[in-house]
C-alpha positions, 0 to 999 in steps of 0.5 A: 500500500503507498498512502495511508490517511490517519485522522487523530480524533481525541475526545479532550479538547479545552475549547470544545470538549468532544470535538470530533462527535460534534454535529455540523450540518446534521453530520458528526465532524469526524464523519464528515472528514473521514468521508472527505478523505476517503474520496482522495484518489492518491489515498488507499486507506483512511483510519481514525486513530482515537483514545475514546470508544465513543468516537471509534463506536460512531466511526464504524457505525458509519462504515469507517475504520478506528484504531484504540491508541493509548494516551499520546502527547499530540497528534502526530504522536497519534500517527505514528502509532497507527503508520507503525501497525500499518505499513505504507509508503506514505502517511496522511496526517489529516487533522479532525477539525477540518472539515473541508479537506478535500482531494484539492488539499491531499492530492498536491501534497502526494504529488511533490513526495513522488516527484521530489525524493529529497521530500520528506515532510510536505504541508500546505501554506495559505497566504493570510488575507483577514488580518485578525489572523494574522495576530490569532494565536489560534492560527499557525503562522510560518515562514519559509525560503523562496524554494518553499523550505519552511524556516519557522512555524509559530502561533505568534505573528512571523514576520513581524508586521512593522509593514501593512506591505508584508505578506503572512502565511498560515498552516492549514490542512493536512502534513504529508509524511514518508513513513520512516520519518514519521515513525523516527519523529514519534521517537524522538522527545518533545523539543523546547520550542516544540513546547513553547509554541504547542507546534509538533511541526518544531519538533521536526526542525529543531531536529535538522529536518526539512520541511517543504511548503506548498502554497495553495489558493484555497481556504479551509475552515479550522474548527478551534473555536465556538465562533468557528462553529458558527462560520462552518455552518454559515458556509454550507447554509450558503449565507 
């Protein structure tokens, strides 16, 4: 098998406690991802990989496959657990709070780590256009060169906007992972700035990996907040 698409779905969340089980548009939030995923032509197999039986209960209910992981110190934690009892190729990490990933946000990423080898980690850079984000602590800021290699990720504005002429980026979507990095990253301890900026994505460039950075024109609508609640479900009514 060469992709593997995992959903880390935990229950704990200090903003919105069960998350993944809450309803948008008549349809569970872990459902509706896992749904979206499962139509991605590069994506072979799509698991949720949760520490809660009710999740897991309600995935296969619909038809889904879940995996018990134990208690894990974050998402890609999570992952890895699953990628390490299911060999691939390469692995999806598709956050369970997205639920407009879609094919246009998966695909592109597959594609750079089949046609760049010396990829070993790929996500998605938005340019910011709403300027709350840029200062959101919620929304994960980066920074990267001109060949798309990332330098910094934080929860803090980077770069620092002394000038309305700059241009600021956000992470959204979903990390694509080579397997075997994946499965070293889960071995390795949380970092400093890992811990600092609550970012796993620090774990991997305080190590002295690379990570590569795909500029997409698409938006998504990353479910953090109550508020966010409300803006997904204004989206799909059309309003």
């Amino acid at each position: 098998m060469k992709t593997l698409a995992v959903i880390p779905a935990r229950f704990a969340s200090t903003r919105i406690p069960g998350k993944p089980l809450v309803t948008i548009a008549g349809v569970p939030l872990v459902i509706r991802v896992l749904s979206n995923v499962s139509k991605c032509r590069s994506v072979d197999r799509a698991v949720v990989a949760t520490d809660d039986e009710r999740i897991a209960a309600l995935v296969r209910e619909n038809g889904g496959e879940a995996m018990m992981t134990p208690d894990l110190p974050s998402g890609g934690d999570r992952v890895a657990w699953a990628a390490e009892r299911i060999p691939s190729e390469y692995v999806i990490n598709v956050q369970v709070d997205d639920p407009l990933v879609g094919s246009d946000m998966i695909d592109p990423l597959i594609e750079v780590l089949n046609s760049a080898p010396d990829v070993s980690l790929a996500l998605l850079a938005k340019k910011i256009e709403r300027d709350e984000e840029i200062t959101s602590s919620h929304i994960v800021k980066m920074v990267f060169d001109k060949n798309g290699k990332a330098l910094y990720f934080s929860r803090s504005p980077i770069p620092f906007p002394r000038s309305t002429e700059g241009k600021w980026y956000k992470h959204i979507g979903p990390y694509a992972w080579r397997r075997d990095l994946l499965l070293d990253f889960s071995k390795w301890e949380q970092t400093p700035l890992e811990k600092a900026e609550s970012l796993e994505m620090l774990r991997v460039l305080e190590r002295g990996h690379s990570i590569r950075c795909i500029v997409t024109q698409r938006d998504t609508i990353e479910i953090d907040t109550p508020n966010d609640l409300l803006r997904i479900e204004e989206y799909l009514s059309g309003s």
